[in-house]
GUVO-962205 format. One record per residue (C-alpha): x, y, z negated. Coordinates in steps of 0.1 Angstrom, whole numbers, plus 5000, padded with zeros to 4 digits. Example, Ala and Ser with C-alpha at 12.3 -4.5 7.8 and 13.67 -1.06 7.14 Angstrom:
   px   py   pz
 5123 4955 4922
 5137 4989 4929
***
This chain:
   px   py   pz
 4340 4154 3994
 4354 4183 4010
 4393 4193 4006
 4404 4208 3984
 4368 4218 3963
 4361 4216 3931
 4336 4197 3907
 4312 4202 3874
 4296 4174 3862
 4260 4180 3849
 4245 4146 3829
 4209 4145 3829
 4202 4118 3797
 4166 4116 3797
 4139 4097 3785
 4144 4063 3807
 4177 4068 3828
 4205 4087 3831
 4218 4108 3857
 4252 4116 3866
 4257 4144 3895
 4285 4166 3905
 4279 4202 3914
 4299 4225 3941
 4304 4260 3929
 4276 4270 3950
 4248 4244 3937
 4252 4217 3964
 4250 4182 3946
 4279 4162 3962
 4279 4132 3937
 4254 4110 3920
 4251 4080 3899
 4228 4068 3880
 4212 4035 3855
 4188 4031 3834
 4180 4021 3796
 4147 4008 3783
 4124 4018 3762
 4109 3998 3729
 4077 4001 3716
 4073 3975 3686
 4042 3988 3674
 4012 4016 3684
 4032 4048 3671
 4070 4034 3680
 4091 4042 3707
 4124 4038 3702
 4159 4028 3724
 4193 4019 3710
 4212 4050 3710
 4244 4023 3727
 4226 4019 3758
 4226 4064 3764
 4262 4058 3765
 4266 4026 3785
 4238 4040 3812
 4263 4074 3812
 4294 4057 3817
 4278 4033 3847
 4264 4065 3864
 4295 4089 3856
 4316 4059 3870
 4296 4064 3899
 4304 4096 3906
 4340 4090 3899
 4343 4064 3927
 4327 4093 3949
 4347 4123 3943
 4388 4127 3931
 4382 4134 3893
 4414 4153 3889
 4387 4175 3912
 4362 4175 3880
 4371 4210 3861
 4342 4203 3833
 4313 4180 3822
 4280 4191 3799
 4250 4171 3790
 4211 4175 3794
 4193 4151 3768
 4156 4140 3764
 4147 4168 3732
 4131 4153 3700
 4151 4121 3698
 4174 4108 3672
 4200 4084 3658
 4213 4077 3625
 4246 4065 3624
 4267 4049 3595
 4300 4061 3587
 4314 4038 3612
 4295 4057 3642
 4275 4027 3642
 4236 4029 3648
 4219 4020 3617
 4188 4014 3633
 4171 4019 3665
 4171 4055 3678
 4136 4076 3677
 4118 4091 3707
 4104 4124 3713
 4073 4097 3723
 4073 4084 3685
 4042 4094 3662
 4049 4068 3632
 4057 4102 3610
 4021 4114 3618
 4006 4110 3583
 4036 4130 3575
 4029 4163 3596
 4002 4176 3569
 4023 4168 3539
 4056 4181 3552
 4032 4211 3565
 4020 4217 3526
 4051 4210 3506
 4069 4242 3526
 4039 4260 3544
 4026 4252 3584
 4035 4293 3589
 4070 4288 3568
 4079 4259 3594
 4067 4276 3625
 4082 4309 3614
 4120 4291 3608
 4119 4264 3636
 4095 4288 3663
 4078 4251 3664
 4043 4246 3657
 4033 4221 3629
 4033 4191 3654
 4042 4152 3651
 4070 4160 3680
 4100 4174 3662
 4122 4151 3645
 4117 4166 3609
 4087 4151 3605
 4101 4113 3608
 4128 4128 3586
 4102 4135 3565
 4086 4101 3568
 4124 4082 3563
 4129 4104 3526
 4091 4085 3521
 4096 4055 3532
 4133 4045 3541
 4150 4068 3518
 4179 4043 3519
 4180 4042 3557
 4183 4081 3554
 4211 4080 3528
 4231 4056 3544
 4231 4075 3576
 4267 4096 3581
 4256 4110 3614
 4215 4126 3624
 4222 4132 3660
 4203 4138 3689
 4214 4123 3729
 4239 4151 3733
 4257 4148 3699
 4262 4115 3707
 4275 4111 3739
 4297 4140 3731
 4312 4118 3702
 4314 4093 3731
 4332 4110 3758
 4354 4136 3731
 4357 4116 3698
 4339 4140 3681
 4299 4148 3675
 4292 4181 3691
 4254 4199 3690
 4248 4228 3711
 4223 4257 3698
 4194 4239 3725
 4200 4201 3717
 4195 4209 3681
 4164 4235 3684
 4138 4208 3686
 4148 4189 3661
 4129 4214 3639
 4157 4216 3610
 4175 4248 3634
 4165 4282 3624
 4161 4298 3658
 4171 4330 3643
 4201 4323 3622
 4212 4299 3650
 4225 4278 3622
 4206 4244 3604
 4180 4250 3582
 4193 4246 3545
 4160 4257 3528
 4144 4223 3550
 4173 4206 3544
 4172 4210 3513
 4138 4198 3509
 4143 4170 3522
 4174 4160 3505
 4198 4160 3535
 4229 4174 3535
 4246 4195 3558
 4273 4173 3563
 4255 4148 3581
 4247 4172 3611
 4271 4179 3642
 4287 4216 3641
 4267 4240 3664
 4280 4257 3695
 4264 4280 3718
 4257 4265 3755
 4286 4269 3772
 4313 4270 3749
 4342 4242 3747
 4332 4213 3724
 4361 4190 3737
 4380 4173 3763
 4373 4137 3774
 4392 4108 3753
 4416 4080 3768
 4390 4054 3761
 4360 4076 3777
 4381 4079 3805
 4386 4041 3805
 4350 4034 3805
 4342 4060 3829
 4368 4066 3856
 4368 4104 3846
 4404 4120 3842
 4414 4121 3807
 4420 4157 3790
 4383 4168 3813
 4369 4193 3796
 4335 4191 3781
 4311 4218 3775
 4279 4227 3751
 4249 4216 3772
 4212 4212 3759
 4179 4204 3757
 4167 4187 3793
 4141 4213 3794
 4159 4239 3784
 4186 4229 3813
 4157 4232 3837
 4148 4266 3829
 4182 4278 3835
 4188 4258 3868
 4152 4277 3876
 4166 4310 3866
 4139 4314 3839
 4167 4335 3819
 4162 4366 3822
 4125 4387 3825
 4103 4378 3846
 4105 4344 3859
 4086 4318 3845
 4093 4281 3853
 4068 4255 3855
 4075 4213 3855
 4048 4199 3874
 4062 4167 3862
 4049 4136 3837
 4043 4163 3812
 4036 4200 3817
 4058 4226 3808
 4060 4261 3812
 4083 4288 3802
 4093 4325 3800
 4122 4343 3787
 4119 4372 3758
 4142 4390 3739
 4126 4388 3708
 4114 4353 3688
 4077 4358 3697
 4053 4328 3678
 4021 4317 3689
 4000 4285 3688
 3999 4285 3728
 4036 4280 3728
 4071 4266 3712
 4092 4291 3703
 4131 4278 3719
 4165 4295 3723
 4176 4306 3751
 4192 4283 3773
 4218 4310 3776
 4219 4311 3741
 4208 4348 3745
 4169 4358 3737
 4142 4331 3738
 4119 4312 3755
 4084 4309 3750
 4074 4272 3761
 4038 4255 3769
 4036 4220 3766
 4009 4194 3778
 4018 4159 3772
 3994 4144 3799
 4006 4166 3829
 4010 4143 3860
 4008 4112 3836
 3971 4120 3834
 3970 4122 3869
 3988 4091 3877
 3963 4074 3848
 3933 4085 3865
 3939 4070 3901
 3956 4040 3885
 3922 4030 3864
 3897 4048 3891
 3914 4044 3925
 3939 4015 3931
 3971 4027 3921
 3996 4065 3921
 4021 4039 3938
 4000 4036 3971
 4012 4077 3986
 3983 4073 4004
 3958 4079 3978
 3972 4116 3973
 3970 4120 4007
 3933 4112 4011
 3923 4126 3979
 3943 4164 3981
 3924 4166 4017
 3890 4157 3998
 3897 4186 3969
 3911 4209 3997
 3872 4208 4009
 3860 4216 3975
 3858 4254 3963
 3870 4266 3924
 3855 4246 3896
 3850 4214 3919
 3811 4207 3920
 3806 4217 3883
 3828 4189 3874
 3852 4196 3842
 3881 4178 3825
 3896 4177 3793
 3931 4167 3798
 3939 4158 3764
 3945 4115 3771
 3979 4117 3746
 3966 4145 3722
 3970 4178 3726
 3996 4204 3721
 3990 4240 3728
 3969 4256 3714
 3947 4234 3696
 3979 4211 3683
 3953 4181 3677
 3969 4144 3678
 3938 4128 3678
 3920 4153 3706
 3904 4132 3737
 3902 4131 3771
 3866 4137 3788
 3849 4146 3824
 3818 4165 3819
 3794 4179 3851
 3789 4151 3872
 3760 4143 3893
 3752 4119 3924
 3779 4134 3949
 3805 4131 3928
 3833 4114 3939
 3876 4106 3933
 3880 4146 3954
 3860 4161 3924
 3876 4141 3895
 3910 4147 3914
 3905 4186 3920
 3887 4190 3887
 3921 4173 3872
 3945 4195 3881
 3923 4224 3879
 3922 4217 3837
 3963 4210 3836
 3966 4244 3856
 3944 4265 3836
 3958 4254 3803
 3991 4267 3817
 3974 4298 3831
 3955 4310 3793
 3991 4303 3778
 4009 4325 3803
 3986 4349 3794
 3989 4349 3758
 4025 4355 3767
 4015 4387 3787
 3999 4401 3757
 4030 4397 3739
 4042 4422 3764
 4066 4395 3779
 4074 4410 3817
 4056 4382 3840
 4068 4383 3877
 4067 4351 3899
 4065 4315 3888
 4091 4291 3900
 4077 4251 3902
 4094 4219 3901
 4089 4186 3892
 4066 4159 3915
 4035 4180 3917
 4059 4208 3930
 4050 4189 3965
 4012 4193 3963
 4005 4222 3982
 3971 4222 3961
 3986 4225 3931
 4010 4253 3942
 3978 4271 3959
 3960 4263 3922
 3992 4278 3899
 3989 4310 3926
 3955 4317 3925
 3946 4308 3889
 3979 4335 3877
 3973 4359 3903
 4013 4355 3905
 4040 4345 3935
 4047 4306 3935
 4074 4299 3944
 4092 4262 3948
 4122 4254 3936
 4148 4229 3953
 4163 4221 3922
 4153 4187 3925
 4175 4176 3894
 4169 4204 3877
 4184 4195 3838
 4213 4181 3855
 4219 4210 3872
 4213 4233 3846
 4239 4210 3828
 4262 4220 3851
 4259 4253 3851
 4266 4252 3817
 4297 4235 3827
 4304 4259 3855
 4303 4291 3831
 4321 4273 3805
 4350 4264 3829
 4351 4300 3842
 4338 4296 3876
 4315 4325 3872
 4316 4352 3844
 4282 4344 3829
 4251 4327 3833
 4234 4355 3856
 4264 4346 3878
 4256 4312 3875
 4221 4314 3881
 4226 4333 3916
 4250 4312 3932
 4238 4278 3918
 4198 4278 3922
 4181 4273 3956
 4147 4279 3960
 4121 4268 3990
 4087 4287 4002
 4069 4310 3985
 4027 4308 3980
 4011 4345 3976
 3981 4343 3950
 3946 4353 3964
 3930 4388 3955
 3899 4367 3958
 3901 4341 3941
 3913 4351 3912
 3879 4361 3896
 3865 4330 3904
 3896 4309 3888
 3885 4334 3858
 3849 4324 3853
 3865 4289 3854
 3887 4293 3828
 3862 4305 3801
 3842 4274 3809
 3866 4250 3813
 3881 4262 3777
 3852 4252 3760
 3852 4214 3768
 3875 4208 3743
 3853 4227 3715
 3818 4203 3729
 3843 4174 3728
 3854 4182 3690
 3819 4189 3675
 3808 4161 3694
 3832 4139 3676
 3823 4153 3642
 3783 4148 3646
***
């Protein structure tokens, strides 16, 4: 702690921990706490947490940073959650049953009924969110089936941010990007949904007000501050979405710029003015809560990875094994031997939004080896990035550089691969935390440090080296492409025969 300097808090609530970290005006992290909270999985299609533990992992790690920095020093406090989960609370603020993940498919017998009762191209066109088992209106939809008294009873349908904003400020508070994937948010109107609402017998009563990101949703309790060490009276602002928070802590706010997670999923995203749809991509608000971003999801990004050695080569744990392996598919030119890879081990989102699409490795012969299956790996997770980047092009959306984070951000491979296959500037970004620190930005604007999010965005992100893309190679990462597409077609008809 320096003299004198002040602090934003940006919390990071994501899928198993939370993170706690206090910002500097200019992006330097000078706190940290964090804990984690467990996940359940009582059956095949449940995942599910008790929304209690969010808070009691947020007010370990907030403590945390409390003990590290004066929190007189702390001028404002926002909150990144994991998207697509949910808790119903009685009218006691009271969990009435275990929260839902974003990783939860029980409602997927529900996705083609809800899709039919109010039309797939209704949905996609209110929510920007293709007809998918993901957003939380589907196990809405499957509650009004099957638990319609659960439903009922509920007071409160919040996601991780509503409710640790009722924790820290007494009061439930969602911001514009905590409630977008819910799929109940028109992403136009900025407001819930009534006409899905409606349908599915809900109220409007039972959802937090909406803010945009930024704005002042309340100021932190005598009882948060208890539980917390932070000063009583802090402010708290609208926050978001955790991938939304990373886009803005990338800069991925304004034309141009594209982020990429190179993380346990795959997720890309470009800013445009205008709500474009498209079955390559989810249709989100901004971050900024001005224009939209147009986002690529694969649910088996690194997790496929990390799958693959862990069942074929002893283990992701041992750091060795990328070590050996990236040198062996360094050797190896575009399209690895003929080998090819369908990524699809959890289902598959864009394009082909197929829950029960496969996994598969086509092309081998004699000399193949862990190198080819490696290379040929993250050659399939890049291109499916690289065809829906370019369905955003044709959109018109301005395409410039691509900024990475995430795990694989540290492969030079994979940056060489995301280069090459776009014919764009890489460029790695050292926004390790990135959803906390896009948290605190929205803290940061919110509290008036700088005048707006473009401020923000210049003095708080840092980025690392920059790879050029290859002239050369990029008609070869083409040819690949068109091939590498059509696995997923073979695997499908094969299937059906």
């Amino acid at each position: 702690m320096q003299p004198h300097e002040r602090y934003v808090v940006g919390i990071d609530s994501s899928t198993q921990s939370v993170k706690a970290i206090a910002w500097t005006a200019d992006g330097t992290p000078r706190a940290e706490g964090r804990a984690p909270h467990a996940i359940s999985t009582p059956g095949a299609l449940l995942a599910e947490q008790n929304a209690e533990d969010w808070w009691t992992a947020a007010a370990t790690a907030l403590a945390a940073v409390t003990g590290q920095v004066d929190p007189a020093a702390i001028d404002g406090i926002a909150i990144a959650n994991q998207r697509e989960t949910m808790a119903l609370l009685d009218a006691d603020r009271r969990p009435l049953a275990p929260a839902t993940l974003w990783l939860d498919r029980r409602a997927r017998e529900m996705v083609a009924v809800l899709a039919e009762e109010l039309g797939g191209e209704r949905l996609h066109a209110i929510s920007g969110k293709p007809v998918d088992v993901i957003p939380c209106v589907y196990r809405l939809r499957y509650l009004r089936e099957h638990q319609p008294e659960l439903l009922d009873r509920a007071a409160q349908i919040l996601s991780v941010h509503d409710f640790l904003v009722q924790k820290l400020t007494g009061e439930a508070a969602a911001s514009w990007t905590s409630a977008d994937p819910f799929g109940i948010f028109d992403i136009e109107e900025k407001q819930w949904s009534r006409t899905i609402l409606d349908h599915l017998g809900i109220p409007l009563s039972k959802l937090p007000p909406l803010y945009r990101p930024g704005a002042p949703i309340g100021h932190v309790t005598p009882a948060a501050a208890a539980a917390t060490g932070l000063r009583p009276g802090t402010p708290v602002f609208a926050g978001g979405g955790d991938g939304h928070s990373a886009g803005l802590a990338v800069g991925a706010t304004s034309p141009g710029v594209v982020y990429l997670n190179l993380g346990t999923a795959v997720v890309g995203g470009l800013w445009s003015p205008t709500p474009e749809l498209s079955r390559y991509w989810r249709t989100l608000v901004s971050p900024t809560g001005d224009g939209y971003l147009l986002e690529s999801c694969q649910r088996g990004g690194a997790y496929f990875v990390n799958w693959l050695l862990d069942s074929f080569a002893g283990g992701h744990e041992d750091k060795t094994v990328f070590e050996r392996l990236e040198a062996q598919a360094l050797k190896l030119p575009v399209g690895s031997g003929g080998v090819m890879v369908c990524s699809y081990l959890m289902g598959c989102m864009d394009p082909h939004w197929d829950e029960n699409a496969r996994a598969t490795f086509t092309g081998m012969g004699p000399e193949t080896g862990m190198g080819h299956l490696y290379r040929a790996s993250l050659e399939a997770i890049t291109l499916e990035f690289a065809r829906a980047l370019e369905q955003m092009r044709r959109q018109h959306a301005k395409v410039e550089r691509v900024l990475v984070i995430g795990g694989g951000a540290g492969s030079p491979l994979w940056l060489r691969m995301v280069a090459d296959s776009t014919g764009l500037p890489v460029i790695r970004s050292l926004s390790n935390e990135a959803s906390a620190l896009g948290a605190g930005m929205c803290a940061a604007v919110g509290a008036g440090w700088h005048a707006d999010f473009a401020a923000a965005t210049r003095a708080m992100t840092r980025i690392a080296e920059q790879v050029d893309p290859s002239p050369a190679a990029f008609a070869d990462w083409q040819a690949l492409s068109a091939r590498q597409a059509r696995v997923y077609e073979g695997m499908k008809l094969a299937g059906s025969a």
